[in-house]
Each structure stands twice: as structure tokens, then as C-alpha cells.
N, C-alpha and C positions, 0 to 999 in steps of 0.2 A: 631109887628116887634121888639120893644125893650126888650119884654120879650123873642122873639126866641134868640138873641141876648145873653143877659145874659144866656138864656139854652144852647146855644152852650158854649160858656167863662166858666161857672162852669162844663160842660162834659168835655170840654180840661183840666181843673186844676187836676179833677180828673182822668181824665187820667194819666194828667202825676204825679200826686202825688202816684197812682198808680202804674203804671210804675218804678217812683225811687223805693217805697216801695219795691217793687219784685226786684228790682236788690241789695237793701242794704240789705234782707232777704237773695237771693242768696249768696253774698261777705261773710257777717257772720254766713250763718250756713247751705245752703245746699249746699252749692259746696263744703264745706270742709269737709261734712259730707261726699261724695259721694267720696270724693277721699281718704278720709283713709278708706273706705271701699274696695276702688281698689287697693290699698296696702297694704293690709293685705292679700290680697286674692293674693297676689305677692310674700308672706312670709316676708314681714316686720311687725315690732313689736316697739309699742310707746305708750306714756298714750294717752290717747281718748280727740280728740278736744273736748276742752270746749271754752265759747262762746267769741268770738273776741279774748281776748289776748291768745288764746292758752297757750302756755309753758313760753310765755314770763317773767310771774309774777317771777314763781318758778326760770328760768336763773337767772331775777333779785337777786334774794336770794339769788342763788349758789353762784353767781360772790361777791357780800356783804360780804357773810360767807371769802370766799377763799382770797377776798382782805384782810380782818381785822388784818392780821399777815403775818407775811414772813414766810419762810420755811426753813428749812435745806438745805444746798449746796447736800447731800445725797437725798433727798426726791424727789422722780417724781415730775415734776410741771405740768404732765397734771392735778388733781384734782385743781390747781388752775389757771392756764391759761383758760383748756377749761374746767371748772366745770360742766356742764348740760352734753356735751357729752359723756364726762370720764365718767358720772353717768347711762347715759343710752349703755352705751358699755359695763356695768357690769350688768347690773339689765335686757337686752335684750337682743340686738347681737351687733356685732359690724356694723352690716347694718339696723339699727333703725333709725328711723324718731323723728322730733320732730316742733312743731308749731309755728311760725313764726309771731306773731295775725293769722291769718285766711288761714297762706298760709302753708303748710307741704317742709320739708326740707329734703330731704332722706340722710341718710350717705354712700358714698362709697369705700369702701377700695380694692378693688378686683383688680389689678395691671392693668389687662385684660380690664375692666369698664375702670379703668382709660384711659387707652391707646386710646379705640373708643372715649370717650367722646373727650377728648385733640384732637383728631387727626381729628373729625367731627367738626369742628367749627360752620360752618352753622348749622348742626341737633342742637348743643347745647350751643348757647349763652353764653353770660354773662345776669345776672339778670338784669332787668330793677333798675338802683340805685339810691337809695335814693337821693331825690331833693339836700341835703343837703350836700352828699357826694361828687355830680357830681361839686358844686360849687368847689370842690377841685381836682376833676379829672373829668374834661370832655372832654377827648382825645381820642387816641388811645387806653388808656385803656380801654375805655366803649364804644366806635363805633363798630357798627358791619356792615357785608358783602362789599357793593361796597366799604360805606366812608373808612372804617377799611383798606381793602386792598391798596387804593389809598394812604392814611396818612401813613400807613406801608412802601410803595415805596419809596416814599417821605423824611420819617424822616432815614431811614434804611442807607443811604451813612454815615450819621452823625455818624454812629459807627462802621466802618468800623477802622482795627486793624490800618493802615495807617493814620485815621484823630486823633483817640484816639494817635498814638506814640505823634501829634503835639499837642498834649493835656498835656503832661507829667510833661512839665517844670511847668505847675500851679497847678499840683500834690506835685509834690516836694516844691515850694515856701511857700507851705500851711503847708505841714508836717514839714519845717524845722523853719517856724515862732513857732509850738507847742511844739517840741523836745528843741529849742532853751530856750525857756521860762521854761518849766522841768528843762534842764540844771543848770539854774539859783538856780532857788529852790532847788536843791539838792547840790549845789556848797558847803555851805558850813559846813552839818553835815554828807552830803553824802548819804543823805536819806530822803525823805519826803511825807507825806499824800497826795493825791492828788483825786477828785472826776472827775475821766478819765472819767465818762458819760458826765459830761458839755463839758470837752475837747475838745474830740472825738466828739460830737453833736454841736459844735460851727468848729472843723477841717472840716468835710462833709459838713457843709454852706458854708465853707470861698471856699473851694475846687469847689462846685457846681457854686459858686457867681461867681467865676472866669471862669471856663470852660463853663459855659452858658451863661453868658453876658459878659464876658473882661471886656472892660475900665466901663462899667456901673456896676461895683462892688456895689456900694455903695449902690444902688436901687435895690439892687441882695440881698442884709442882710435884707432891709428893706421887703422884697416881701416873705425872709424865714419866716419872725415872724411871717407874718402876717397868712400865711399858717399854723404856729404851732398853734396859738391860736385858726384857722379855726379846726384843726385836732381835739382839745380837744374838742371844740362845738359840728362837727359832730358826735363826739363818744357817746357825753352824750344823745344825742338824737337817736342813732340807739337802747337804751335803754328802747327803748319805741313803741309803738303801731304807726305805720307811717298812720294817716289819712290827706286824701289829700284836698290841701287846704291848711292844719294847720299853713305851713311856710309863711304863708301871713295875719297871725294873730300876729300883733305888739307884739309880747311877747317881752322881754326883752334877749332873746337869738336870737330870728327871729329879730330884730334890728339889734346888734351886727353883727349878718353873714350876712345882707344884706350891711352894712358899710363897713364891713371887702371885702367886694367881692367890693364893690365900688370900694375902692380904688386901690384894685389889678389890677381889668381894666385897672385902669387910667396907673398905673405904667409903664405894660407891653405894652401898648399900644402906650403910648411916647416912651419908647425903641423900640417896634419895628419897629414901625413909623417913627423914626430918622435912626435906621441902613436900612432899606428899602429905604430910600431914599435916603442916603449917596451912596447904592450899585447903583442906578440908575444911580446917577451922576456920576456913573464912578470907584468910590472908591470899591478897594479887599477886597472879603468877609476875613471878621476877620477868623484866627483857634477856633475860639470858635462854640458852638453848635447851637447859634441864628443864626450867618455868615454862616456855612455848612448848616442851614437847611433852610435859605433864596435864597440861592444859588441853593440847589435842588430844593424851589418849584418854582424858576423863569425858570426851563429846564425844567416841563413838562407841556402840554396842557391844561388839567384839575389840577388848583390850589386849594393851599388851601386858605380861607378867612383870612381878617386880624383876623376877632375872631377863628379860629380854632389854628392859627397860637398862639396864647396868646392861649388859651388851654392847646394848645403840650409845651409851654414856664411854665406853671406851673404843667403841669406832670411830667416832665425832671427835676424840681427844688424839688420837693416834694418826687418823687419817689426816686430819685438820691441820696436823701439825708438821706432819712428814713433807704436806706435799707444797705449803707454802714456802717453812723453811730452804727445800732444794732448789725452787723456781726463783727465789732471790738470790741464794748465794751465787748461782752461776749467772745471772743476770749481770750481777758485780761484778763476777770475771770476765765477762764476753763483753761489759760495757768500758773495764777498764784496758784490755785488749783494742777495743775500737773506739777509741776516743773521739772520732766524730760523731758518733750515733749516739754519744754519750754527752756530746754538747746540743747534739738536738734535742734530746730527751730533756736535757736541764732547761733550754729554750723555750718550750713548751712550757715546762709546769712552770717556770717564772712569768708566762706570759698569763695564766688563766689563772692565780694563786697570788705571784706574786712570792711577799713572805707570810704571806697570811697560812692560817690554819686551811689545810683542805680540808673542802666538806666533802659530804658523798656526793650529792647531787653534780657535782662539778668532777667528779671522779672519771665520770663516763665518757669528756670532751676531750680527756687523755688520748691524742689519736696514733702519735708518734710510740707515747710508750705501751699501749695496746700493739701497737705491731713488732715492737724490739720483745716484747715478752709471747707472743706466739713463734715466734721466730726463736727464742730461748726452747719454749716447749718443741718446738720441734727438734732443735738439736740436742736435748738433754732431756726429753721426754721422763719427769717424776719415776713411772712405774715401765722401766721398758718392755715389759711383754706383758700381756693378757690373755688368758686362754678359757680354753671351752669345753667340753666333753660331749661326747656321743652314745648315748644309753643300748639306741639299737639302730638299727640300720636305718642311714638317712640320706637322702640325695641332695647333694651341696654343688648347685649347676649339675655339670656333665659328670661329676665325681659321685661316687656309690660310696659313702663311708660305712665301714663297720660298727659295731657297739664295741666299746670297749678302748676308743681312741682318744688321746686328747687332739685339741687341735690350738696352735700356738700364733698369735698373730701379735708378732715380733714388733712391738711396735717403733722402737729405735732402726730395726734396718728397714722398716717401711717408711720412716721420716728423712731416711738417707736414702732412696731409693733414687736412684737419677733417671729413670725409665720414667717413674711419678712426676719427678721435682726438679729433672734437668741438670746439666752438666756441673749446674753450681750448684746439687744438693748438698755440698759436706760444706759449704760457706755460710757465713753468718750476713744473708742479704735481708733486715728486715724488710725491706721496700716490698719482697715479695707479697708480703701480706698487704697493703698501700688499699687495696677494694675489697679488704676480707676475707675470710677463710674460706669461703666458697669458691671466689675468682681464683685462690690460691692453687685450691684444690681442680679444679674445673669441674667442680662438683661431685667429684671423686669421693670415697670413706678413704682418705690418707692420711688424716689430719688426726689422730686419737691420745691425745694427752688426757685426756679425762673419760678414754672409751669411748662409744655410740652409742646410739638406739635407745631403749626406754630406762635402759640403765647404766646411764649415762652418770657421772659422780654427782651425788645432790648436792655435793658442798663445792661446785664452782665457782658460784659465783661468789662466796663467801673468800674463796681461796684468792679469785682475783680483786678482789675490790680492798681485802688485806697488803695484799702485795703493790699495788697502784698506790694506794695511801703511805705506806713504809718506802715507796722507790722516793714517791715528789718529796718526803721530807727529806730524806737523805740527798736527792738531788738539790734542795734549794740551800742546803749548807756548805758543804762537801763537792770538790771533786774529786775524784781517785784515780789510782793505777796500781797494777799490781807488781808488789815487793821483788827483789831477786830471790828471795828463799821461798817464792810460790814454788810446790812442784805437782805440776797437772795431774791428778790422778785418779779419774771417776772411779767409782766400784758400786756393787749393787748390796745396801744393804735394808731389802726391802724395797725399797727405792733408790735413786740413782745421787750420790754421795759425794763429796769431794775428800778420799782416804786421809790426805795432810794438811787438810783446813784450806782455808781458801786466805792466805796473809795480803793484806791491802796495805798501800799506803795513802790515806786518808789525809786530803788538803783542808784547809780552811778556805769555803767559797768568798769570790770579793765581792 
């Protein structure tokens, strides 16, 4: 008996050691092997999986190489923003693949692709993301199908142009604490240095601190940090081979991010906690974006939980914050680089303004700096690529994709694409845009600074109507150019960055 006993117990073991053995063989090397064979046979073109880290090593390298120095304000910054793919859009096509560790990556640029992808949400996902990243975004941006659409309903009042006008005055509060302080510094030679990336990247907290929590500001600065420092962690680690598990091995970075998330909990948790309960007793939802989106999920049936609720509370603060702060800093650079576009721009908002306080309503007759600032997104695109996944086999046009692929729609070399955008795509023409982003496009899906289709970024218009209001005041005071000790250097951390600030030299307007 005791020997059948032990013969069954070592057939199980071996079973199942078995078992995993066959599926960890699978993960690294037949399943990747079998699908660049079905992509190839698709007409894409990439180096040949090699085993587990795929292409990663050699990214590693590129991104090394391409950091090491800055570049020329003249120089393309695809070779150093996206290095591996600028290298394989030159050495293959511009619809090459590239390895992931173990998983293939397709490139898409085909306007058309684009369109079905964006507009099929269900056929094509978002990528299952990194444990790591979701600790920073796990909301609306990473749910998909029922939860996605519910939370979309839900959060979607909160931006509606009517709660954003009640949002205004802590727009304004925020720009005129930064302009106020420039003021100073320039007071008395009339001119001085200033490194507008801290600026700008401290105005977009102070701006977000106040229109997502009100009177809990305080815990609103403390809640951005922590998220920055969260941002650099996940980034240093998406630099590497993601085996699962690993985040649960005490490294000294897997510490940190599990602290760091600790305490975020806690934060949003007591705020939300407290305003939830205040609403119950009776007390008006605040005009801020925690109050309107407490508000919406107490009116429908199916709610969201208190943790999804802190979720949406730190996607609103993180995303809010990344994508306005990047679309002004380089504004500043590209405007102090073209100093004519940059006296049109101040032309403009002295003509409909004045020195007066801008309102919203008059926000939107911006027609000069609406097109200097799509023309910004196009060349500095916030989030340079967007991508997709494929669960099981799916027909994308004349393309058979397999399950098990991401698919990458690069959105920086699709904004440079001169096939799209013409021989002057790497220039800074806002004019292009002069009859909108449709004429621009010729109605093309070319244009994705805030993605397409139904999931399209809900806080756009938040993002621009912030940054319009922060450009006229800075332009009615201020004119600028930039420093000799600027030294050009995009990099992507999360989003698209300028590595050594962005140093201005900031006038006293006459």
C-alpha cells in the first residue's frame, strides 16, 4: 500500500513537472517560433526570435546609445526617442515586427489598420500591462468590455464642457500663483533664466491637486510624488524581460513600489472615504472631479467599488498631469525656437483678452494657438506609441493576425510620416492645421495624440482648455527664447520628456 502510495505521488510530481516543463518550452520558444513564422508568411519582416529576451537586449542598447548625448534642436528625435523602431523601419519596412522577450510586436501604420483597430475595441484590446504599471494605472485605462463601458459611463459626466467651465477658476489660481512668481524674477533686469520644465511640471500638479480633490490639496501634492517616483520605477523595469512572479521577490525596487502603493491606498482612501461620507450626510457634491464622480456613481444601479473608485482617482491625477505638463513644455521650446509663431500666438490672445483675465468661453476663439498646439502634438506626441493585442485569430484588412500578438501603432513615426504629412513632416508648419485636423489629415486616422475611436482620452479636453488658459497668460506677459545651456533631449519616461529641463530665458512683455 505504501509503496503504491509513493508510485502514485512521484507520477503526479512528474506529471506535473512535466507539464510546466512543456508549457515553459512553449512560452520560450515554440510559440514564438510559430508565430513569426505566421508573420512572415503575412509579409512582415524582423530579426528571428532568439531565445526569451528577443530584441529586448539590443532596444536596451539603442535606448543607452541614443540617451548618452542630446541632439540638435534640427535633428529628427525619432532615432532617439524610439531607437529600435526608427532602426527597423529603415533596415525592413515600416510594418516590421519586433520581440518583446517571447512575445512579437507588429508595427502599424496603415491609416485604414488604424481606423478598424481604434474603432473594434472588443476585437483588439489593450495589452494585458505590466503588474507594475497597472499599480499606476489600473482604471479605465486598462479595463476592458462590460467593466470599461460602465466606468466610461460613470466617469464621462466629470468632463462634460459645462463641469470643466466650473473647473476654471482653479485653472487660473494655479497659472497666476506661476506667472505671478516669473513676474518677480524678471522685475528687476527684465529678463531671466528660468528651467520652465519644473515649472510647468509643479503648475499641472498644483492645477490637477486642486481640480480633483479641492479642499484636500495638500494630500493631492503628496499623492503626485508619489506617483512620480512610482513612474520612474515602472519604467526602469518595463526594461527588462517581465517574468511573473518576480514583483513578489523583496528586491529593493519591488519594496519601494509596494511602499509606494501602500501608502497611496491609504491616502485616497481617507479622501475618498471622508468626501463619500460627507455626500451621504447630506453635504453638495464639491465642483471638483472626486465630487462629480461621486455624484455620478451614487445615480447608477451598478456602482463602482471603493477601490476602483481610488483607481479612477489616480488615473485622473497621473494622466492629467503628465500629458498637459509635456504639451506645454515643448510648446515653449518650439515657440521660443520660432519666434514668429510665437508673436502670432501673443497677437492673438492680446487681441481677444487683452490683459484681462481669460475666461473659458473665449478660450475656444484661440484659433492661432489651437493650431501651434496640434502641431506641438503632432511633433512631440505626450504618449508616443499605443498598442493593441490580438486574443485569437483576427482579420485586420487583407492581414490574418494570430492570437497572441501585440500590435504597435507608433504614433511619433506616424506623425512624421512624410507619405501622410508631406515632405515637410519633421517641420514645425502650424499653418498645416489653418482648416483642422481633418483637412490636415485628409481624413485619414494620422492624427492620435490622444488615440481614436471610442476610447479616445476622456480628459482632452480638460488637457486642452488647461494649457490654452496657462499659454494666453504666459503669452500676455512674457516673451521668451531659449537659453544657451538648453540641451535638446526628448526621452520617454511614460511619456515623452525633455531629459535636462527645458531652460528659458523669460522677458518682461511691453
Amino acid at each position: 500500500m505504501e509503496v503504491s502510495i509513493q508510485s502514485i505521488a512521484l507520477a503526479t510530481i512528474l506529471t506535473v513537472l512535466t507539464t510546466w516543463a512543456w508549457r515553459v518550452l512553449n512560452w520560450v520558444w515554440l510559440r514564438p517560433k510559430t508565430l513569426e513564422r505566421l508573420l512572415r508568411q503575412q509579409g512582415f519582416s524582423g530579426k528571428p526570435y532568439t531565445f526569451l529576451f528577443g530584441d529586448l537586449k539590443e532596444d536596451s542598447r539603442l535606448f543607452r546609445e541614443a540617451y548618452s548625448k542630446p541632439i540638435a534642436l534640427s535633428d529628427d528625435i525619432k532615432p532617439r526617442v524610439l531607437p529600435f523602431w526608427h532602426q527597423s523601419s529603415q533596415t525592413y519596412a515600416k510594418d516590421s515586427f519586433m520581440w518583446i522577450g517571447p512575445t512579437p510586436r507588429v508595427n502599424i501604420t496603415n491609416p485604414e489598420q488604424i481606423k478598424e483597430i481604434f474603432s473594434k475595441i472588443y476585437d483588439y484590446p489593450k495589452p494585458v500591462f505590466h503588474p507594475l504599471l497597472r499599480s499606476i494605472a489600473d482604471g479605465l485605462l486598462t479595463h476592458e468590455g462590460e467593466k470599461w463601458a460602465r466606468h466610461r459611463k460613470i466617469i464621462n459626466p466629470a468632463f462634460h464642457m459645462e463641469k470643466l467651465k466650473l473647473m476654471s477658476p482653479a485653472f487660473y489660481s494655479s497659472c497666476t500663483e506661476m506667472v505671478d512668481r516669473w513676474e518677480k524674477l524678471v522685475s528687476i533686469d527684465r529678463s531671466c533664466e528660468v528651467d520652465v520644465w519644473v515649472d510647468l511640471h509643479n503648475l499641472t500638479c498644483d492645477v490637477i491637486s486642486r481640480t480633483a480633490f479641492g479642499s484636500y490639496y495638500e494630500e493631492g501634492i503628496r499623492i503626485f510624488k508619489l506617483q512620480e517616483e512610482q513612474a520612474l520605477l515602472a519604467n526602469k523595469a518595463l526594461q527588462s524581460v517581465y517574468i511573473p512572479g518576480w514583483r513578489f521577490v523583496p528586491t529593493t525596487m519591488n519594496r519601494r513600489m509596494k511602499s509606494i502603493e501602500k501608502e497611496l491606498q491609504a491616502l485616497l482612501m481617507d479622501i475618498v472615504g471622508r468626501r463619500e461620507k460627507a455626500m451621504r450626510a447630506g453635504e453638495a457634491a464639491s465642483d471638483d472631479l472626486l465630487g462629480l464622480l461621486l455624484e455620478s456613481n451614487m445615480r447608477e444601479n451598478v456602482r463602482m467599488s471603493l477601490h476602483d473608485m481610488i483607481e479612477e482617482c489616480k488615473i485622473f491625477y497621473f494622466a492629467g498631469q503628465e500629458t498637459t505638463s509635456v504639451l506645454l513644455v515643448w510648446t515653449m521650446v518650439l515657440l521660443s525656437v520660432h519666434s514668429h509663431w510665437q508673436a502670432r500666438a501673443r497677437e492673438e490672445v492680446l487681441q481677444i483678452f487683452g490683459s484681462r483675465k481669460p475666461d473659458f468661453d473665449r478660450l475656444s476663439h484661440l484659433k492661432i494657438v489651437t493650431m501651434i498646439l496640434n502641431e506641438v502634438l503632432r511633433l512631440y506626441p505626450p504618449v508616443p506609441m499605443l498598442s493593441r493585442t490580438v486574443r485569437e485569430e483576427t482579420k485586420l484588412g487583407k492581414l490574418s493576425i494570430p492570437p497572441g500578438v501585440q500590435l504597435l501603432m507608433p504614433t511619433l513615426l506616424i506623425h512624421h510620416d512624410k507619405e501622410l504629412w508631406g515632405e515637410d513632416a519633421e517641420e514645425f508648419k502650424p499653418e498645416r492645421f489653418a482648416e483642422g485636423v481633418s483637412k490636415a489629415t485628409k481624413n485619414q486616422v494620422s492624427f492620435l495624440p490622444f488615440g481614436w475611436g471610442p476610447r479616445m482620452c476622456i480628459g482632452q479636453n480638460f488637457a486642452m482648455i488647461e494649457v490654452k488658459m496657462a499659454l494666453a497668460m504666459i503669452l500676455q506677459r512674457f516673451t521668451f527664447e531659449l537659453s544657451p545651456s538648453y540641451a535638446h533631449a526628448p526621452l520617454i519616461v511614460i511619456t515623452l520628456q525633455p531629459e535636462y529641463g527645458a531652460q528659458v530665458i523669460l522677458h518682461k512683455a511691453n
